[in-house]
C-alpha positions in Angstrom: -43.6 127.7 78.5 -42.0 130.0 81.1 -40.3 133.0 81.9 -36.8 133.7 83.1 -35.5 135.3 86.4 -31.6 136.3 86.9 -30.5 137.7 90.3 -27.0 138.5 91.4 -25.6 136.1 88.8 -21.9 135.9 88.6 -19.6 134.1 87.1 -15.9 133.6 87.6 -12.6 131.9 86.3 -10.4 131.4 89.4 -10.1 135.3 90.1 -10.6 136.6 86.8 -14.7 137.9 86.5 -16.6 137.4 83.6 -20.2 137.7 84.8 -20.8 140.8 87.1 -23.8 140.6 88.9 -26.6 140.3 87.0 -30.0 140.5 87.3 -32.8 140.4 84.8 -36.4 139.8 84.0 -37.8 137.4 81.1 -41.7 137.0 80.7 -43.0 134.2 79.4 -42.9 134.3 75.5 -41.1 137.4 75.0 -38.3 137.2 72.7 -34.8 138.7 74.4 -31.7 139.2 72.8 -28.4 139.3 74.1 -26.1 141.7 72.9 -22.5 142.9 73.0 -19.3 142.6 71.3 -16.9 139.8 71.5 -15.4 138.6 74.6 -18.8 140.7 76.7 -20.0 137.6 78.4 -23.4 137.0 76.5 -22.5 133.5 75.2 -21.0 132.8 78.8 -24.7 133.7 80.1 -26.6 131.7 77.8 -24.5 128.9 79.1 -25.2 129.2 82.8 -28.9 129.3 81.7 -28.6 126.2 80.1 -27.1 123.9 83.3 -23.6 123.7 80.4 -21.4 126.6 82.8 -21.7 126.9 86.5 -22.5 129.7 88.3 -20.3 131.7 91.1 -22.9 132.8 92.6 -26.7 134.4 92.4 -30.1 132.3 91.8 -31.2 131.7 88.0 -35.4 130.9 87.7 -37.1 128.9 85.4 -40.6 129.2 86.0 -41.4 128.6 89.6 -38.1 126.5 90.4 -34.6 127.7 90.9 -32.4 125.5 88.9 -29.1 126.6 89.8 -28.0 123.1 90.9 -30.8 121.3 88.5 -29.0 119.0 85.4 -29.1 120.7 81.7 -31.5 117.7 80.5 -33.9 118.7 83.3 -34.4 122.6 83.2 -37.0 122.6 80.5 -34.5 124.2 77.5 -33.3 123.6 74.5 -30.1 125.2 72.6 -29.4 126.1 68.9 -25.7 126.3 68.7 -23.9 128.4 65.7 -22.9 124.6 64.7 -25.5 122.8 63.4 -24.3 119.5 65.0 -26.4 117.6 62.7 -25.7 113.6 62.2 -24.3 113.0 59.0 -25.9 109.3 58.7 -29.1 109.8 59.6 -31.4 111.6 57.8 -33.3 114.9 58.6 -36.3 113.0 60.1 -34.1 111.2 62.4 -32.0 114.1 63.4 -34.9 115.9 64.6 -36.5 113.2 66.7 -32.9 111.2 67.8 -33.4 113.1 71.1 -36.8 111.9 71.9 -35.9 108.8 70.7 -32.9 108.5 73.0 -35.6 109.7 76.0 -37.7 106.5 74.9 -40.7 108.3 73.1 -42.8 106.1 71.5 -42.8 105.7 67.9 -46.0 107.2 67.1 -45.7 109.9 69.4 -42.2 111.1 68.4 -43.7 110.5 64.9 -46.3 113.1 65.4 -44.0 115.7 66.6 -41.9 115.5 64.5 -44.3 116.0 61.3 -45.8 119.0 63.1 -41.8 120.5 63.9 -41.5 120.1 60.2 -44.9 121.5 59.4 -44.1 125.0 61.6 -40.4 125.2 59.8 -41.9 124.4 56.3 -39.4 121.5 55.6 -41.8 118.4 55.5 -40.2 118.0 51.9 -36.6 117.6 53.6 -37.4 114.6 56.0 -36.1 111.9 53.8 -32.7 113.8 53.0 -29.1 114.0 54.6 -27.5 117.4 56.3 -25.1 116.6 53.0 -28.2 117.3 50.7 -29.4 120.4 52.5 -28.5 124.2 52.3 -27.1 126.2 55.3 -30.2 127.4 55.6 -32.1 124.4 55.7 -29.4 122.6 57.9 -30.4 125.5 60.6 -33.9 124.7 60.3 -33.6 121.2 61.1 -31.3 122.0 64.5 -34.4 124.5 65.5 -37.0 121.5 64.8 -35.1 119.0 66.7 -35.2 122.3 69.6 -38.9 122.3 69.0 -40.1 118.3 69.2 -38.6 118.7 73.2 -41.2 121.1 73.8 -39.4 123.2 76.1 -40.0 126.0 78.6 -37.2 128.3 77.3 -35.5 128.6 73.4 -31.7 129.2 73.8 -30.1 130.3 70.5 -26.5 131.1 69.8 -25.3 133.2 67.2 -27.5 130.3 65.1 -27.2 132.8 61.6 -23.6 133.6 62.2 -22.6 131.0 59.5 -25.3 131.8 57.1 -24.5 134.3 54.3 -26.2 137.5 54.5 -28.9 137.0 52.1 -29.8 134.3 54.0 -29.0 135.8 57.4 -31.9 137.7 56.6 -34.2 135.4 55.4 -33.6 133.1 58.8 -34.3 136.8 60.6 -37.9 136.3 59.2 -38.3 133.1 60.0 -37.4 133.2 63.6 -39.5 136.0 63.7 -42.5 133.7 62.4 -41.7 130.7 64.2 -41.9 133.0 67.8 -45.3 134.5 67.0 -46.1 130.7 65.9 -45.0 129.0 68.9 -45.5 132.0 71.4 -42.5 130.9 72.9 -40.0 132.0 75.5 -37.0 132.6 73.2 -33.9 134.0 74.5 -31.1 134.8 71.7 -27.2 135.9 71.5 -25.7 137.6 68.8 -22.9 140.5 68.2 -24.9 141.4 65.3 -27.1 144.8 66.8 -29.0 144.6 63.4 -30.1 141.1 63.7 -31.2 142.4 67.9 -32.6 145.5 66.8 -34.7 143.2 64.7 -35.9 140.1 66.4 -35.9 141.2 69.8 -39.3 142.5 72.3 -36.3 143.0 75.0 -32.5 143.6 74.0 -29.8 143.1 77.4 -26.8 145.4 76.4 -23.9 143.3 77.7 -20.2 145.0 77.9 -17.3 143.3 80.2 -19.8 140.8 82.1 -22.0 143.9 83.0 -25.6 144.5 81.9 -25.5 148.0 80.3 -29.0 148.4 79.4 -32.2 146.7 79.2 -35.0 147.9 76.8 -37.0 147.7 73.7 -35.4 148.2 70.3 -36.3 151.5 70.3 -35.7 152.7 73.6 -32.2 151.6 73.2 -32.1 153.5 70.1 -33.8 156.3 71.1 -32.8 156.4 74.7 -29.2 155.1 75.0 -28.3 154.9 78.5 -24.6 155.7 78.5 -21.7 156.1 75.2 -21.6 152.1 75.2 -24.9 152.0 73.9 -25.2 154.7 71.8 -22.4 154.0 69.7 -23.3 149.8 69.7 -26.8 150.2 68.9 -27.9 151.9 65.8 -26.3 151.8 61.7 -24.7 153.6 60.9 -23.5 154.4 64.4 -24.0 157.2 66.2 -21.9 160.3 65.4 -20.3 161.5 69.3 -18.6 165.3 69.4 -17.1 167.1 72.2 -18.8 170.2 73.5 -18.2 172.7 76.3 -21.4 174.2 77.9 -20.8 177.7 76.9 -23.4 179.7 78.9 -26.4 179.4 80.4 -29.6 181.5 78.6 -32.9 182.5 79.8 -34.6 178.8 79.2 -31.8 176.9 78.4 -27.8 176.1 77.5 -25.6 177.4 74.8 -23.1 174.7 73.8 -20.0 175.2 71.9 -19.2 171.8 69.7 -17.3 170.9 66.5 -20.8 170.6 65.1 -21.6 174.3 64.2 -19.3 177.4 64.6 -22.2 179.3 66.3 -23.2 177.5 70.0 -26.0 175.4 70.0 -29.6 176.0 71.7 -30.1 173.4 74.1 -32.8 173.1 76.8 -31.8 173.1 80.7 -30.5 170.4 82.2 -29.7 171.0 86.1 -26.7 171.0 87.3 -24.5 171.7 83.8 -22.9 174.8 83.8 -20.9 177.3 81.9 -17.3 175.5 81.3 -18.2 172.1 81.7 -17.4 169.3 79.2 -19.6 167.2 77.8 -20.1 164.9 74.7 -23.0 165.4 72.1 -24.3 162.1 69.9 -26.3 162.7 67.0 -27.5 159.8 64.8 -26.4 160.1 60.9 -30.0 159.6 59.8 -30.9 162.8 61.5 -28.8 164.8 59.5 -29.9 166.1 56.0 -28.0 168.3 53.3 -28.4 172.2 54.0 -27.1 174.5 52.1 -27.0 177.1 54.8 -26.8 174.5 57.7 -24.4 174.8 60.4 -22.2 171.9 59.5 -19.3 172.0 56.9 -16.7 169.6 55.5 -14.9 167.7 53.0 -16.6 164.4 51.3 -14.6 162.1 52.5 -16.2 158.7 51.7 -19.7 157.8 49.8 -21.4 154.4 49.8 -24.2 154.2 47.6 -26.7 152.2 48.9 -29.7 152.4 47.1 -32.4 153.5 49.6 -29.9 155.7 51.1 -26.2 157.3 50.2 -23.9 157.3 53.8 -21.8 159.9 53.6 -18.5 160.9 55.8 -17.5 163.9 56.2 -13.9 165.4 57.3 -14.4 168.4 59.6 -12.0 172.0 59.6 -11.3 170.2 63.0 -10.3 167.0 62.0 -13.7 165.1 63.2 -15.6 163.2 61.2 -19.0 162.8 61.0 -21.3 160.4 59.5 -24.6 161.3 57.7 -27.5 158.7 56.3 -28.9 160.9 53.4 -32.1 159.6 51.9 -32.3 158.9 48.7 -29.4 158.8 45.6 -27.7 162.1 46.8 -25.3 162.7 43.6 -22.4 163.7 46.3 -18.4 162.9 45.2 -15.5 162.6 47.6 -13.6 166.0 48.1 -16.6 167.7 47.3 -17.6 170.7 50.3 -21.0 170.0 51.3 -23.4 171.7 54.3 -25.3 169.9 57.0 -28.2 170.4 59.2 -30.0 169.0 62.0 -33.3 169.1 63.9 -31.4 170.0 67.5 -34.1 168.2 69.3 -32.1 164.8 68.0 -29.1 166.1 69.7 -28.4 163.7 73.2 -25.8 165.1 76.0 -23.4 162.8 77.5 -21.8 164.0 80.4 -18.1 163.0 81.5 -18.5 159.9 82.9 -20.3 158.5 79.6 -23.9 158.5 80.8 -26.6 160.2 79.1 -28.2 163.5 80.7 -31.7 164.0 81.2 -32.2 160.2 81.5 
């Protein structure tokens, strides 16, 4: 196995930019996710890492050797696809090992791997059947094993779920999670999905318009969002974003005026914000909690109950809405007037230009 090193990768269409300079760190075994929505460039990267796009221009590192000019058979990967690509003809035991056997592995030795592919993925049952006798599921696992027998440096998946059902989304989320800690692999992973990234990933690579908007661990993004992109991508539900002015300065901090309370809000220092200025405030939904004498009041606009949790949206005297995550089976009914209240500790400033103050 090895890890991965992007610098200054571009990509271009004639004059049209799609890649915009990227550069990024990989460490061997560490499972990264690219993330973004569609049209970001994520799929397009995965590809140029993969030897299956060219690159405009930078250096891409697998390892110890720079393989922007190096064929896709030699760079020591292997691709999932969101297609399963499977051979309809052959069974599941010579699906997984038609590659090695097209490489001329001998018998016994393609043999071998391919029992212990099967052994890691829990389908040795499945060898003797057709992709027409399998589940969606099970379809998937047999493109991973045949990724698996080539024994490769660097895992390059996808959106490999995005066919899957959600149910069984989740249950493939588990096993990619096992088969990593199994394999100890250098896995890298695209997906438009945040939940599947918040999920699966040791490093997530926030991708908007062919730029890299972030780079972080699962909660760090969550936690930390660098700029408005990525606080409103990464999180569910996402995250609730108010204007505010900055309406004085106090003795150890900032008074902001927002459609979040009618009173300003305590705030501590920042340098360089002063009385006047605009700014943007982002507060998740799970950090607000029903309060009868909170700050926060509106009109029940929409309830979904889902179980563990009732999300709630509520319509503003402003005409803002606002999200909240309430834990539990709140009994709450649209058009019902309800108070909210929040620990202003959660609150994160944006300035102007989108990015996050403070960070």
């Amino acid at each position: 196995m090895a890890g991965l090193t992007l610098r200054s990768v571009h990509k271009a269409y004639g004059d049209v930019p799609v890649i915009k300079g990227v550069d990024l760190d990989i460490e061997h075994g560490q499972f990264v996710v690219f993330v973004g929505p569609s049209g970001c460039g994520k799929s397009t990267l995965l590809r140029m890492i993969a030897g299956l796009e060219d690159i405009t221009g930078g250096e891409i590192r697998i390892g110890d050797r720079v393989v922007n000019d190096v064929e896709p058979r030699d760079r020591g990967v292997a691709m999932v696809f969101q297609s399963y690509a499977l051979y309809p003809h052959m069974s599941v035991y010579d699906n997984v090992g038609f590659g090695l056997k097209l490489a001329g592995t001998p018998k016994d030795v393609r043999d071998a791997k391919i029992w212990a592919a099967a052994r890691v993925l829990q389908m040795e049952h499945l060898l003797d059947r057709r992709p027409a006798q399998l589940s969606g599921g099970q379809r998937q696992r047999v493109a991973i094993g045949r990724a698996i027998v080539r024994e490769p440096d660097v895992f390059l998946f996808d959106e490999p779920l995005s066919n899957l059902d959600a149910a069984l989304r989740g249950d493939m989320r588990m096993e990619l999670a096992r088969l990593h800690t199994d394999l100890g692999a250098t896995m890298i992973y695209v997906t438009h999905d945040q939940v599947e990234a918040m999920t699966l990933a040791d490093k997530i690579v926030v991708l908007d318009g062919g730029v890299v908007q972030q780079v972080g661990s699962p909660l760090e993004l969550y936690n930390s969002p660098a700029n408005l992109f990525v606080a409103g991508f990464i999180g569910s539900p996402k995250m609730n974003i108010v204007e505010a002015t900055v309406a004085a300065r106090t003795g150890g901090g900032l008074a902001l005026r927002s459609e979040l309370a009618d009173t300003p809000l305590d705030f501590p220092s920042m340098p360089g914000l002063e009385a006047g200025m605009k700014l943007r405030v982002g507060l998740r939904p799970h950090a607000l909690v029903l309060d009868p004498n909170g700050p926060i009041g509106g009109e029940v606009q929409l309830v979904e109950r889902l179980g563990n949790e009732t999300l709630v949206r509520v319509g503003l005297p402003s005409g803002q809405e606002l999200t909240a995550a309430l834990a539990g089976q709140e009994q709450i009914e649209p058009r019902q007037t309800i108070s909210l209240g929040f620990d202003p500790r959660h609150l994160l400033l944006f300035g102007e230009d989108g990015h996050r103050l403070g960070a």
